[in-house]
C-alpha positions as semicolon CSV with decimal commas, in nm:
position;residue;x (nm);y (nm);z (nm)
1;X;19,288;14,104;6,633
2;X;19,443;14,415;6,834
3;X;19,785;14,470;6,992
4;X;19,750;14,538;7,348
5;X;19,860;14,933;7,418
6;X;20,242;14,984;7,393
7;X;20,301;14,717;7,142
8;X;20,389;14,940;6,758
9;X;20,455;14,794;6,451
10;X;20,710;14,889;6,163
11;X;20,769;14,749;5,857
12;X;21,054;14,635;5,766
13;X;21,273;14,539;5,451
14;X;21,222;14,172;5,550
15;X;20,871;14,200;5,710
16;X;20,772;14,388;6,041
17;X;20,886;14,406;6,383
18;X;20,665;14,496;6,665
19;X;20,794;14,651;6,931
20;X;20,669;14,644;7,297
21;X;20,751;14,985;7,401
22;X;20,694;14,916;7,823
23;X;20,962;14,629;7,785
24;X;21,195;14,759;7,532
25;X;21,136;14,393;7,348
26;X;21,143;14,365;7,000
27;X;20,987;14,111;6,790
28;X;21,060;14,036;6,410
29;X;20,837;13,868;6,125
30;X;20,893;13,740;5,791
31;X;20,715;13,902;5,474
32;X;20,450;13,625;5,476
33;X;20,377;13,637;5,873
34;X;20,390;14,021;5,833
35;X;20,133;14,003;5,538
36;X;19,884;13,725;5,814
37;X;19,925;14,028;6,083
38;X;19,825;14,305;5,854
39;X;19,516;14,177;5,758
40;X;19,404;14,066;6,109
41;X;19,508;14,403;6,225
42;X;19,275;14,558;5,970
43;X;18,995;14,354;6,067
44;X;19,005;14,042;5,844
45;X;18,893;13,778;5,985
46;X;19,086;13,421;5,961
47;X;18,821;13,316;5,693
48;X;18,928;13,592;5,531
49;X;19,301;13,594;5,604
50;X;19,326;13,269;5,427
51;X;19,129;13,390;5,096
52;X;19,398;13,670;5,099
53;X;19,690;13,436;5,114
54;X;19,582;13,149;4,923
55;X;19,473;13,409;4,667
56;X;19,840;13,525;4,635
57;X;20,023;13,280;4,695
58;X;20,014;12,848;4,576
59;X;19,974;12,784;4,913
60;X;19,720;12,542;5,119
61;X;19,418;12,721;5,286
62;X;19,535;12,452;5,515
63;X;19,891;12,536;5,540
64;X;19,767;12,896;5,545
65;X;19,528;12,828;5,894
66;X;19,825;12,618;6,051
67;X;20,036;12,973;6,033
68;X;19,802;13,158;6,138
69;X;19,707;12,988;6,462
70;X;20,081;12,925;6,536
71;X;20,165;13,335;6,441
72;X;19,872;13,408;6,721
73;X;20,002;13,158;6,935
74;X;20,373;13,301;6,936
75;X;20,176;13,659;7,022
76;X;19,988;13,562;7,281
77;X;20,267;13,415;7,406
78;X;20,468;13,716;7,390
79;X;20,187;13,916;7,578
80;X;20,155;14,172;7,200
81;X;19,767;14,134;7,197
82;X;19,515;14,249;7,400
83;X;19,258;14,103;7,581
């Protein structure tokens, strides 16, 4: 996964925002849908997105794929990832 150019990320004290930078629009995340887009952004993929999660936390690999196609969704959505 890769944000499209203009799109920056901070982390925050409850998760990340990403900010588009050619809108002004900002975008906020929770800790665990901030800790799904840090490991896309550094390459996992979903396969391994869910080990990382599931590994952490006593959570469903299913429960873990549902958030992760809905967090992509909502970004796509928004027009934060690139092509």
């Amino acid at each position: 996964m890769r944000l499209r150019p203009g799109v920056v990320t901070a982390d925050t004290e409850y998760g990340m925002a990403l900010l588009d930078q050619n809108s002004g629009e900002y975008f906020t995340l929770n800790p665990t849908a901030a800790l799904i887009v840090r490991t896309l952004l550094a390459g996992s993929s979903s396969e391994e997105t869910v080990a990382e999660l599931t590994g952490r936390y006593a959570v469903s690999s299913e429960q873990v794929e549902e958030d992760i196609t809905r967090i992509l969704e909502e970004l796509r959505a928004a027009r934060l990832l690139a092509s």
